[in-house]
C-alpha positions as CSV (number, residue, x, y, z in Angstrom):
1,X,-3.0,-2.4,-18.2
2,X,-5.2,-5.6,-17.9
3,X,-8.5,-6.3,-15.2
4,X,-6.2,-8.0,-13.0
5,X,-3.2,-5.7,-12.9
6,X,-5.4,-2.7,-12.8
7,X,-7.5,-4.8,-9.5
8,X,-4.3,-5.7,-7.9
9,X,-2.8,-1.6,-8.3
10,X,-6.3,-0.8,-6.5
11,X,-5.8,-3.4,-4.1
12,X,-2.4,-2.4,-3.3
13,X,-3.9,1.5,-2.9
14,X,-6.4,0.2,0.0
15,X,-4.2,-1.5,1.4
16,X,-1.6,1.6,1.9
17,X,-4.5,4.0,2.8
18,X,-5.7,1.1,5.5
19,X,-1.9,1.0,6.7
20,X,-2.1,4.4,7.1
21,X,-5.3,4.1,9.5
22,X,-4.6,0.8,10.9
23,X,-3.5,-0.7,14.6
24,X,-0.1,1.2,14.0
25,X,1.1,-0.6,16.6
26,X,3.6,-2.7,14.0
27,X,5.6,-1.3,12.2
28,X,4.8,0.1,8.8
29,X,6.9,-3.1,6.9
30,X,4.7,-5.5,9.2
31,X,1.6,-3.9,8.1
32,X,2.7,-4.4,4.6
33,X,3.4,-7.7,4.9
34,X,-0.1,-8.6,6.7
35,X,-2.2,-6.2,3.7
36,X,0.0,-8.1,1.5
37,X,-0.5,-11.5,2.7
38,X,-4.3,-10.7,3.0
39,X,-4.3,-10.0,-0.7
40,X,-2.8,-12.7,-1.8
41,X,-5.1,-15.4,0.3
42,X,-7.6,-13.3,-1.5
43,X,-6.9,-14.7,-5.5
44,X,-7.6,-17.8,-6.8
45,X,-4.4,-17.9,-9.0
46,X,-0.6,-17.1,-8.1
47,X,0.2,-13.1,-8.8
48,X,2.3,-12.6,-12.3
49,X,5.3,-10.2,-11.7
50,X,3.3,-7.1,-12.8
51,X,0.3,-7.9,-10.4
52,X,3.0,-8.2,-7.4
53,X,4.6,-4.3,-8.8
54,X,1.4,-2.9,-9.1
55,X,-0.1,-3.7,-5.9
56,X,3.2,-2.5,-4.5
57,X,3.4,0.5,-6.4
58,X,-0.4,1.5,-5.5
59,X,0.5,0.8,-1.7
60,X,3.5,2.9,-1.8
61,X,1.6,5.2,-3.8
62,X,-1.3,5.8,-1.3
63,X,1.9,6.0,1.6
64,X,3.5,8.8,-0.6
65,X,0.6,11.1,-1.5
66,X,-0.4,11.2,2.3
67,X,3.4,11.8,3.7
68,X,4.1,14.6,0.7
69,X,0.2,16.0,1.9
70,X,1.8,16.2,5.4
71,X,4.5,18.2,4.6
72,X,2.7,21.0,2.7
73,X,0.4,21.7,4.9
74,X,2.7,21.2,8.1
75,X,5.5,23.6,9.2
76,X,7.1,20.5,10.7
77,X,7.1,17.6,7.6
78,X,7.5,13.9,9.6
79,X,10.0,12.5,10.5
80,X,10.5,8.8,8.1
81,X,12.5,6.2,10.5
């Protein structure tokens, strides 16, 4: 994996864990699209294909490991809408 698809998989990881603490008052594909959009004001360059997958795979990543964490340790697991 190269500097800027490993940076962009981090990115996308921060991004899900901020979604995950964030105004929750959008919904989860709003706050998405804002972390997103915020990332990609951030580079100087337009994202190559595997830039755009990993920051979406580390954002649904971070979304993942938290909601399977929630449902070991809770004897009701969430409810996903």
């Amino acid at each position: 994996m190269d500097i800027m698809t490993e940076q962009s998989y981090s990115a996308g990881v921060i991004a899900g864990q901020s979604a995950l603490t964030g105004r929750r008052g959008e919904d989860l594909i709003a706050e998405m699209r804002g972390y997103y959009d915020l990332w990609l004001s951030d580079l100087t360059t337009s994202p190559s294909d595997e830039m755009t997958a990993a920051w979406l795979i580390g954002f649904s990543g971070a979304l993942a490991r938290h909601y399977s964490h929630v449902a070991i340790t809770s004897s009701q697991p969430p409810v996903l809408n």
